[in-house]
Backbone bond lengths (Angstrom), bond angles and torsions (degrees), N, CA, C in turn:
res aa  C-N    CA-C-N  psi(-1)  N-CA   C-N-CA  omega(-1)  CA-C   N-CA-C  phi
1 X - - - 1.450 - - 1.527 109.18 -
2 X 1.449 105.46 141.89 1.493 90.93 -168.21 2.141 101.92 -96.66
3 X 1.033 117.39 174.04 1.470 119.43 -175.48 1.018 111.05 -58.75
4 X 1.578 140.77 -81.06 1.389 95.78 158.76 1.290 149.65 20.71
5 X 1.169 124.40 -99.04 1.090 165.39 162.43 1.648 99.76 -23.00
6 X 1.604 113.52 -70.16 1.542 104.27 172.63 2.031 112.71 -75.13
7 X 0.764 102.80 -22.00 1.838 114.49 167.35 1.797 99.92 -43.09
8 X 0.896 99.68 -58.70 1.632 111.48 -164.52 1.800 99.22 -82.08
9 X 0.923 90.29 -50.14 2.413 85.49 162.93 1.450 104.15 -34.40
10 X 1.604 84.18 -68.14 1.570 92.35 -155.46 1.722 101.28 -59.38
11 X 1.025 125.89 -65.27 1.798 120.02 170.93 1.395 111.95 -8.66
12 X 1.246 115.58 -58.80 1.435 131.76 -151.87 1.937 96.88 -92.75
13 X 0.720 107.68 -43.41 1.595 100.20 158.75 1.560 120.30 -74.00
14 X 1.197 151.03 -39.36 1.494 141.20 113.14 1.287 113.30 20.13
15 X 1.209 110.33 -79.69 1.362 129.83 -138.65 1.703 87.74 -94.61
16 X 0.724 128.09 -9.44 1.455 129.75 -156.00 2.043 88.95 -98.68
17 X 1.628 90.17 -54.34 1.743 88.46 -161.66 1.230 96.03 -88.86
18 X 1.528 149.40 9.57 1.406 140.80 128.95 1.295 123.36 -64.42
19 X 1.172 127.66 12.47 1.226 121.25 -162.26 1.668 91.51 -121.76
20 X 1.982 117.29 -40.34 1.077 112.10 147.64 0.939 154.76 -89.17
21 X 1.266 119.76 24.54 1.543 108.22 165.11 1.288 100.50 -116.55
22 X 1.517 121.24 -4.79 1.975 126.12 155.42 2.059 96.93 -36.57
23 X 1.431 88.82 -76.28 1.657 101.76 168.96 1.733 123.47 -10.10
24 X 1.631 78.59 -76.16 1.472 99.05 176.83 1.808 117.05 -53.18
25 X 0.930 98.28 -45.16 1.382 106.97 167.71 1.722 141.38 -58.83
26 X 1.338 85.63 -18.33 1.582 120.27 -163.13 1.528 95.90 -100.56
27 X 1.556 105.17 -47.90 1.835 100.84 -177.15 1.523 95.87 -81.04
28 X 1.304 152.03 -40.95 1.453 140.91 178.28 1.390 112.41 -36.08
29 X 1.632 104.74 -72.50 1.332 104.38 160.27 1.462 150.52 -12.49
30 X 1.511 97.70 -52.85 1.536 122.21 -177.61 1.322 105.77 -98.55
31 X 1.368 139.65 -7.15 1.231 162.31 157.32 1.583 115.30 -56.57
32 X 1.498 93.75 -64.87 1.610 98.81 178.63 1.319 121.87 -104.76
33 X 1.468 105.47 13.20 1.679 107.22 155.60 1.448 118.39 -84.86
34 X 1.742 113.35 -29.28 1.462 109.80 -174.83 1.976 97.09 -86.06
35 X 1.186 114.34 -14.26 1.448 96.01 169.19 1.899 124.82 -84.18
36 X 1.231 100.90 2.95 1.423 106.92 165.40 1.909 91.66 105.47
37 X 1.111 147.16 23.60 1.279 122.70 -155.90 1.735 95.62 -112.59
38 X 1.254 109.87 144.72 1.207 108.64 176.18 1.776 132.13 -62.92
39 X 1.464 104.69 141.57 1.634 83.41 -178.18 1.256 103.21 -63.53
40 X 1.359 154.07 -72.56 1.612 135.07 -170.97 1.384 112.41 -5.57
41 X 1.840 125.64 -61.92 0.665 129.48 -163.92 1.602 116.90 -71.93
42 X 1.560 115.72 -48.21 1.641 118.71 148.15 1.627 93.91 -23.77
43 X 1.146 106.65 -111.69 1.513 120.78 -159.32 1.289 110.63 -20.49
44 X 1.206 129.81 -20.84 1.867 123.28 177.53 1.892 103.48 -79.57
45 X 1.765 91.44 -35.12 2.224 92.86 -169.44 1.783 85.23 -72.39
46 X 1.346 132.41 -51.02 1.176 139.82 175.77 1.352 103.23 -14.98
47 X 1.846 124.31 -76.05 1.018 124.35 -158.32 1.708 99.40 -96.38
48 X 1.020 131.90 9.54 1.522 129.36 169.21 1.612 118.46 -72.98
49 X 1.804 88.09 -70.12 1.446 118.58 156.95 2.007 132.67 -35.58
50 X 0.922 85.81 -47.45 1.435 102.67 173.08 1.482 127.62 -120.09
51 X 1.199 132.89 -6.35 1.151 147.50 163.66 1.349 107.49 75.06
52 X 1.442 127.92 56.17 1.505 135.55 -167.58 1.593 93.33 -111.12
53 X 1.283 100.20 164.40 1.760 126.45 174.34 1.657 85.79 -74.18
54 X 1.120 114.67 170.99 1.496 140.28 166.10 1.517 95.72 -80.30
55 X 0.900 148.82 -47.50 1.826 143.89 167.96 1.403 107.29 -58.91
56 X 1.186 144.05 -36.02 1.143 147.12 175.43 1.493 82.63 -73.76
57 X 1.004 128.28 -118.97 1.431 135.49 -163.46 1.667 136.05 -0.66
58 X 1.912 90.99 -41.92 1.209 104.46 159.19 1.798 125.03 -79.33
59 X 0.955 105.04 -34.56 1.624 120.21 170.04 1.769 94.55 -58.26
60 X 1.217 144.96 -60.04 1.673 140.47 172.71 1.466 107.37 -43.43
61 X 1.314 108.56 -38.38 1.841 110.12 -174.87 1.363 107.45 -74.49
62 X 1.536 127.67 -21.56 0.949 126.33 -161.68 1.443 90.41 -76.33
63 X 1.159 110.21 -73.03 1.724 156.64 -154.94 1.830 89.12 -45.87
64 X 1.511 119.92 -53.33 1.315 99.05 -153.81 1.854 87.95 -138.91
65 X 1.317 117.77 51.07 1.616 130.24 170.68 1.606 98.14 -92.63
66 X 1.254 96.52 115.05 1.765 111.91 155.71 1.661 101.59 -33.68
67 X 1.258 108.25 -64.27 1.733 107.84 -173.50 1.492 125.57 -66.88
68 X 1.531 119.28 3.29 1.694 126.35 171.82 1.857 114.86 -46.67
């Protein structure tokens, strides 16, 4: 395969496993809002779980909260 060629794999695999754990992130969220849990408390599994800043984390709550 020429470079290129694996350049554009690799993109597309990238882009592929950001796209799931966005997902993944998105159903946690919506997960532990219908079980009653506070976002504070989201936002701590947020950055445990995924290893995000507390600004990242809160920026996901924003982005994909049942309550927006």
């Amino acid at each position: 395969m020429c470079n290129l060629s694996l350049n554009i794999l690799e993109d597309g695999i990238e882009l592929g496993t950001q796209l799931g754990i966005q997902l993944g992130i998105q159903a946690l969220i919506l997960d532990y809002e219908e079980e009653g849990i506070s976002p504070e408390r989201i936002i701590e599994k947020l950055q445990k779980r995924f290893s995000l800043t507390k600004e990242q984390a809160k920026d996901y709550i924003k982005r994909f909260s049942a309550a927006r």
